[in-house]
C-alpha positions as CSV (number, residue, x, y, z in Angstrom):
1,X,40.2,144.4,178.4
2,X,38.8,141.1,179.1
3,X,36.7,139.4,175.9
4,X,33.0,139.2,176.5
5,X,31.7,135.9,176.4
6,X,29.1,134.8,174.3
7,X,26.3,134.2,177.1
8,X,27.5,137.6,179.2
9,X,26.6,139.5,175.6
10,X,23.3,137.5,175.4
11,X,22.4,138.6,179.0
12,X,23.3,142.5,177.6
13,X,20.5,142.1,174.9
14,X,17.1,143.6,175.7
15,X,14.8,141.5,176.8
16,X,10.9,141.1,176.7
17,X,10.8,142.2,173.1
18,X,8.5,141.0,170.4
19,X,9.3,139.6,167.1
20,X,8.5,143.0,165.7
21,X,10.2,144.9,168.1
22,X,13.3,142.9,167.4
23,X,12.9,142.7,163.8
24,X,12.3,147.1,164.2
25,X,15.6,146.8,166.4
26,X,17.5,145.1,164.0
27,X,16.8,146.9,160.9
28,X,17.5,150.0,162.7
29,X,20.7,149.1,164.2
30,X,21.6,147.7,160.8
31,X,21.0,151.3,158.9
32,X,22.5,152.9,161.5
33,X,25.7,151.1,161.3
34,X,25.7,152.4,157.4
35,X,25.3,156.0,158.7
36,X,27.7,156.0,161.1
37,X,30.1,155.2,158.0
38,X,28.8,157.2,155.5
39,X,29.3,160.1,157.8
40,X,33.2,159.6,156.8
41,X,32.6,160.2,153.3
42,X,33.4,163.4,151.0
43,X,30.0,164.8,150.4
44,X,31.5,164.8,146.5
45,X,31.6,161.6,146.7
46,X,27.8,161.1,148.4
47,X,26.5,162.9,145.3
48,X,27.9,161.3,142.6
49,X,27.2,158.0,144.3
50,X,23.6,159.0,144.3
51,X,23.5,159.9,141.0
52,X,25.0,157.0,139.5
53,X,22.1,155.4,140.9
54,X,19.4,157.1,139.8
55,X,18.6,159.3,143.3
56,X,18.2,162.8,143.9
57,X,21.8,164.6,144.7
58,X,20.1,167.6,146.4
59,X,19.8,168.8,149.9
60,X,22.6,169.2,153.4
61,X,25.0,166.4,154.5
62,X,22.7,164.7,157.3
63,X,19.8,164.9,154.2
64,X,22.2,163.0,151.4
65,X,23.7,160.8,154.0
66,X,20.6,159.5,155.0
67,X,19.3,159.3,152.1
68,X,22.8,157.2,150.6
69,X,22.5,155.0,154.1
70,X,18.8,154.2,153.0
71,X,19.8,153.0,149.4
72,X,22.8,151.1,150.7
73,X,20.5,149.2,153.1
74,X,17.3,148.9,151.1
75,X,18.5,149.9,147.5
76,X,17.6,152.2,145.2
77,X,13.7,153.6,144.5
78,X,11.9,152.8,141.7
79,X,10.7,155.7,139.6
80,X,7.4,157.4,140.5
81,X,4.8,154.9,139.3
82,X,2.2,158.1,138.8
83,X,4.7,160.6,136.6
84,X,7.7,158.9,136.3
85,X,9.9,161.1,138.1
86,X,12.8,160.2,141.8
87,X,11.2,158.6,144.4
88,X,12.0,159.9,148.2
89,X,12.2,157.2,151.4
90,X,10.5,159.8,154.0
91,X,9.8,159.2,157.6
92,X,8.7,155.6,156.9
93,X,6.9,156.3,153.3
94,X,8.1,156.9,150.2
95,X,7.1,160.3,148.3
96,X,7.5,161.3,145.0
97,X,9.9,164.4,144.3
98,X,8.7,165.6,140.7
99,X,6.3,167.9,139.1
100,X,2.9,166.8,138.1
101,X,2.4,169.8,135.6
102,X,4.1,172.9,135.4
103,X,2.3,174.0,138.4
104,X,1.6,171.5,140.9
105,X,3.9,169.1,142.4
106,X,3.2,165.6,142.2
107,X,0.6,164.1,145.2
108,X,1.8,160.6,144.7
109,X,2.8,158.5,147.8
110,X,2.9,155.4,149.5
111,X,4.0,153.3,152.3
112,X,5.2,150.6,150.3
113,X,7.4,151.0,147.0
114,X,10.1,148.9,144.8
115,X,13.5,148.9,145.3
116,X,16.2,147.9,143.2
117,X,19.9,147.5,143.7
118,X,22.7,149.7,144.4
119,X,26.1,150.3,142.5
120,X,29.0,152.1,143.7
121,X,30.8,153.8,140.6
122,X,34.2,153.0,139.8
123,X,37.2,155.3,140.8
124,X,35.2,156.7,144.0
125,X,38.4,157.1,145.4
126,X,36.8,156.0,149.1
127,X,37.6,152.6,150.7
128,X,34.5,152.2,152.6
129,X,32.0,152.5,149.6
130,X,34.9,150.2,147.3
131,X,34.5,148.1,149.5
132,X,31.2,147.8,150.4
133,X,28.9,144.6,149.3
134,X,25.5,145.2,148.6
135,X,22.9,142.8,150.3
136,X,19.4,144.0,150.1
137,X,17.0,144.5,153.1
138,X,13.4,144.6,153.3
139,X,12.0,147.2,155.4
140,X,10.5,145.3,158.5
141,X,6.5,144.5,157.9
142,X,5.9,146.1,161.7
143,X,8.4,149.1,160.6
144,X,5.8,149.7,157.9
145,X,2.3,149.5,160.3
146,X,3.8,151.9,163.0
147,X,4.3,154.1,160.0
148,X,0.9,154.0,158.9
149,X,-0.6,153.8,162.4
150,X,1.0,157.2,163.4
151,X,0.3,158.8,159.8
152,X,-3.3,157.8,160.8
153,X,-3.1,159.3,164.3
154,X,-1.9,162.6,162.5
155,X,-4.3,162.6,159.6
156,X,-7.0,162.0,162.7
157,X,-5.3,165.2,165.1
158,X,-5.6,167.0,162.1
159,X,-9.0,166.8,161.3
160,X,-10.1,167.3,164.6
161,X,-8.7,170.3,164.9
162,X,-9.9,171.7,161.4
163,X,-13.2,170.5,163.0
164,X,-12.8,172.9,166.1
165,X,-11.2,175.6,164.1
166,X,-14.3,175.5,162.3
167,X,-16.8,175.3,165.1
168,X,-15.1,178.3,166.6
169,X,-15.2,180.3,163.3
170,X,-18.8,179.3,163.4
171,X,-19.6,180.3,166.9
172,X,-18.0,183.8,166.4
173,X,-19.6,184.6,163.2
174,X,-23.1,183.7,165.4
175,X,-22.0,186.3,167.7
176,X,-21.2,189.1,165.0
177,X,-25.4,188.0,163.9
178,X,-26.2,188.6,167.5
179,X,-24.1,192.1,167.2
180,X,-25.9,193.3,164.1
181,X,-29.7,192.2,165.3
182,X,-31.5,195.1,166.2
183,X,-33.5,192.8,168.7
184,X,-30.3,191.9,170.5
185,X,-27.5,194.2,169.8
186,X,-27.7,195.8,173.1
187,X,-27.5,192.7,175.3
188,X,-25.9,192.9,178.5
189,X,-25.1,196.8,177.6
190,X,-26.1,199.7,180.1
191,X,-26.5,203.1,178.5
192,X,-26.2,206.4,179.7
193,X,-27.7,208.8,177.3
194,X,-25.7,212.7,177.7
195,X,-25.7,215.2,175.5
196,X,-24.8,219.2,175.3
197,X,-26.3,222.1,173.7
198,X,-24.2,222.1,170.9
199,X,-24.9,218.6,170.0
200,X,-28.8,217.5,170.5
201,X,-29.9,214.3,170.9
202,X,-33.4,213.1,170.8
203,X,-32.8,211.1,173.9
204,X,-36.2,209.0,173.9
205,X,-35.2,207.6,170.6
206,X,-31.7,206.4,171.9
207,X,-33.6,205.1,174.7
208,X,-35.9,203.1,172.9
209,X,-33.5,201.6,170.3
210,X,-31.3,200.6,173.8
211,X,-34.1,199.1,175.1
212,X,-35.4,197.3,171.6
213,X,-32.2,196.2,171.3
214,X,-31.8,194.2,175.0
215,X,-30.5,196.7,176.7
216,X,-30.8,199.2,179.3
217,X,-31.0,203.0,180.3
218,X,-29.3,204.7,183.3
């Protein structure tokens, strides 16, 4: 086929982006690229790669692959700054992966982190990560607000509807006081009083606890 020329792939680009929108677009076709090579490699080979540098070798293919594509882009994650233990690159924020006490899980993350730099061992055996040449990349500024203006968003959903859970727990424990009041138990309820020989009934005294209570006699 034909080359493209230089102004026809110009014309292909998107246009009416911003500065962050292309910067966003650029990292991400950039990290991308990585993925779609580290997809080739022996998942062996993913996990001693991460180790040698310091990362947490745990989890399914897509999970280590993306996790190897991350350090190869942005390079490796500086220990947890609270307990010292791996540090995660999660949906835009980085999350510690260790224990705070024998019980509890450490809380600590943030949206912005160190990185260091990124080694392949020697002997891997694979000729994409031999040879691969590490060049960091900072995570885009506007990659970093979007992140933090959707955590926001959710952190907001959230407590709204922890707010209306509550409300509604509220309004149904007013109506269980409503139930148990003498003075209104019997609200919107019509009674029929019946009873048989065998079983007596002192029938005014129904009457008049229906009727005390709101209600009314048939």
């Amino acid at each position: 086929s034909a080359p493209v020329k230089k102004e026809e792939a110009k014309a292909e680009a998107p246009k009416g982006l911003s500065a962050a929108e292309k910067a966003i677009k650029n990292h991400s076709d950039k990290l991308f690229a990585i993925k779609k090579e580290v997809k080739q490699v022996p998942t062996k080979v993913i996990r001693e790669v991460l180790v040698h540098n310091g990362s947490n070798e745990r989890g399914g293919d897509l999970t280590i692959q993306g996790r190897l594509a991350d350090m190869m882009l942005h390079g490796a994650c500086a220990p947890c700054p609270k307990c010292g233990s791996k540090v995660e690159f999660v949906d835009g924020k980085y999350e510690c992966t260790g224990w705070a006490d024998e019980y509890s899980r450490c809380q600590w993350r943030d949206a912005e982190h160190q990185r260091g730099g990124f080694e392949v061992p020697a002997d891997t055996g694979d000729p994409y990560l031999e040879a691969f040449a590490f060049k960091k990349v900072a995570i885009p500024k506007s990659l970093v607000k979007e992140t933090q203006k959707t955590d926001k968003w959710v952190a907001e959903k959230k407590e709204k509807e922890a707010a209306a859970e509550a409300r509604k727990e509220e309004a149904l424990r007013g109506e269980e006081e409503v139930k148990k009041d003498p003075k209104t138990c019997f609200e919107g309820v019509v009674v029929c009083v019946h009873c048989t020989k065998g079983q007596p009934v002192d029938k005014d005294a129904v009457k008049a606890k229906v009727k005390g209570g709101g209600g009314k006699n048939v």
